[in-house]
C-alpha positions as a Markdown table, in Angstrom:
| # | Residue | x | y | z |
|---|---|---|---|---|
| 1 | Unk | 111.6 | -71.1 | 85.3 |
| 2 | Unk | 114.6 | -72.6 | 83.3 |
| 3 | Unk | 115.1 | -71.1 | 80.2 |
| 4 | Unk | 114.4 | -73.1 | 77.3 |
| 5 | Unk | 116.5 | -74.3 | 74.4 |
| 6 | Unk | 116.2 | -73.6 | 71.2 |
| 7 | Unk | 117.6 | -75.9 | 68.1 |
| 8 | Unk | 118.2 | -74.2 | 65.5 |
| 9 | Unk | 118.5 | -77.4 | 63.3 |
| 10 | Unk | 114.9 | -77.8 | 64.3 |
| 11 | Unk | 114.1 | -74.8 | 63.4 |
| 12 | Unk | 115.4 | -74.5 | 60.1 |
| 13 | Unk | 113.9 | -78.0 | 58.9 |
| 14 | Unk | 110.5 | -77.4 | 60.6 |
| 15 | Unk | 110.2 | -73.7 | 58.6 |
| 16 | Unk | 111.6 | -76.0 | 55.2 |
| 17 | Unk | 108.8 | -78.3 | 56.1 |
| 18 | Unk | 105.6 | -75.6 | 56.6 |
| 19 | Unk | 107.3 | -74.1 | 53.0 |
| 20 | Unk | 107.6 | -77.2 | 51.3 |
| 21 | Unk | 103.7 | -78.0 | 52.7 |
| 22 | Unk | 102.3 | -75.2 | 52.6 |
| 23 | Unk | 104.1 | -72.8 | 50.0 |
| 24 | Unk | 106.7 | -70.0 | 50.8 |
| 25 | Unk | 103.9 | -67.3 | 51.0 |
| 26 | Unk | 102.4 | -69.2 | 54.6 |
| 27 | Unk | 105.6 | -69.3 | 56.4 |
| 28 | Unk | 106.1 | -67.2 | 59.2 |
| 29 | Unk | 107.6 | -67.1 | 62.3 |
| 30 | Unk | 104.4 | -68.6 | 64.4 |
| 31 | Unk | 104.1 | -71.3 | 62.4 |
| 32 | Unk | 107.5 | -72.5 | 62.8 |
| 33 | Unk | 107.8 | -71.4 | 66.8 |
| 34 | Unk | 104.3 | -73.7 | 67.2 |
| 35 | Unk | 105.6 | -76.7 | 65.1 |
| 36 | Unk | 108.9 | -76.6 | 67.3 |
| 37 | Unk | 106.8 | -76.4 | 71.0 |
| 38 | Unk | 107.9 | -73.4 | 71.3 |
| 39 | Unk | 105.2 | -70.9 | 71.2 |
């Protein structure tokens, strides 16, 4: 299986859109792999 890449640009604005959402307090590391498709 090909390993997949990772965007970091995507990453950092996904996790500044689950804290802008949702509040600093819910972000975490699962929420911002699953909004990426990653976990």
């Amino acid at each position: 299986m090909p390993k997949q890449v990772i965007d970091p640009e995507k990453l950092v604005s996904q996790a500044y859109a689950i804290a802008s959402r949702d509040g600093i307090s819910a972000l975490s590391v699962r929420k911002v792999a699953t909004a990426c498709g990653i976990a």
